[in-house]
C-alpha positions in Angstrom: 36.7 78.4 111.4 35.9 76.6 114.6 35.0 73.1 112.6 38.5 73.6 110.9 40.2 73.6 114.4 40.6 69.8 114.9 42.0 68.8 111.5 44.4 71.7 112.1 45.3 69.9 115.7 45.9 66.5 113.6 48.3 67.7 111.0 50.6 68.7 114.3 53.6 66.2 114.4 54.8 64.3 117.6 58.2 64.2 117.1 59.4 66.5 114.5 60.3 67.6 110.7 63.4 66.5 108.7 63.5 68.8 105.6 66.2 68.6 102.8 66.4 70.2 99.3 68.0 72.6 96.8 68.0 76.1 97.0 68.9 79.4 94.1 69.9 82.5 95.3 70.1 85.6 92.9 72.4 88.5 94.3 73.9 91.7 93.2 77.4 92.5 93.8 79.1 95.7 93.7 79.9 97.7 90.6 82.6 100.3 91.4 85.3 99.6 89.0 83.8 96.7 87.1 82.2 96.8 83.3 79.5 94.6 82.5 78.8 93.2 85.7 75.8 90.9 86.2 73.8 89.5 89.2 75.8 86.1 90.7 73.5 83.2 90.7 74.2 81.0 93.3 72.9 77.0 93.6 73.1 75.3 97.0 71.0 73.1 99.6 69.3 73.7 102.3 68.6 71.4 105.6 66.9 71.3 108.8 65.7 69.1 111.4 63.2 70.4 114.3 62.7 68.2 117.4 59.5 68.5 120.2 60.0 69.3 123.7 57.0 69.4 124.9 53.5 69.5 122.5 53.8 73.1 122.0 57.7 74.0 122.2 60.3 72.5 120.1 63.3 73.2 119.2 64.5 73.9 115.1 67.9 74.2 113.2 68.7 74.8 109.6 71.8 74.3 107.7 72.3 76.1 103.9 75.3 76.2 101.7 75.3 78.2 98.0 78.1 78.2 95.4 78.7 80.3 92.2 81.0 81.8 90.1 80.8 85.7 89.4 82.4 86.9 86.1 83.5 90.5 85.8 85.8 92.6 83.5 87.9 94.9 85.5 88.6 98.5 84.1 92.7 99.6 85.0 94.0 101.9 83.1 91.2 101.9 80.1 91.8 98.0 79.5 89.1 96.0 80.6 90.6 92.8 82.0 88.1 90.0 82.9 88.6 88.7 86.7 86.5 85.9 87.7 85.5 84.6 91.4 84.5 81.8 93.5 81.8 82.6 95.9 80.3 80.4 98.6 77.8 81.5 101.8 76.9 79.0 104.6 74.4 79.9 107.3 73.4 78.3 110.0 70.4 79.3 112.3 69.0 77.6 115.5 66.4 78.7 117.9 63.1 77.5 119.8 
């Protein structure tokens, strides 16, 4: 483990990452009142950038968005009545 410890040393950046790239999120939603509900899949992005301090403190935020469309058929009064809706979640985190 010892010989492994100066390779690890040279894969540590200077200056910092930029990540980008697409993201899926499967949820489940509520089913009081609804027939034939099904899990939301939700498509988005993710981003982040992280910038050094000093060699071993840095500092990191991260940006993600999804977006979907949930189909449900809503029971009133023993008619089922089919009620769709937009979703979206952003997040944002920061932190050392």
């Amino acid at each position: 483990m010892l010989s492994f410890a100066g390779l690890a040393s040279a894969q540590i950046p200077t200056s910092g990452n930029v990540f980008f790239g697409y993201s899926y999120e499967n949820t489940s939603s509520s089913t009081l009142g609804f027939a034939n509900s099904t899990r939301a899949n939700l498509n988005g992005w993710e981003a982040s950038v992280e910038g050094k301090v000093f060699p071993l403190l840095g500092f990191v935020a991260g940006v993600a968005g999804h977006y979907g469309t949930q189909n449900y058929d809503f029971n009133l009064g023993g008619n089922n009545t089919p009620v769709s809706v937009n979703g979206h979640e952003i997040t944002a985190m920061f932190g050392p």
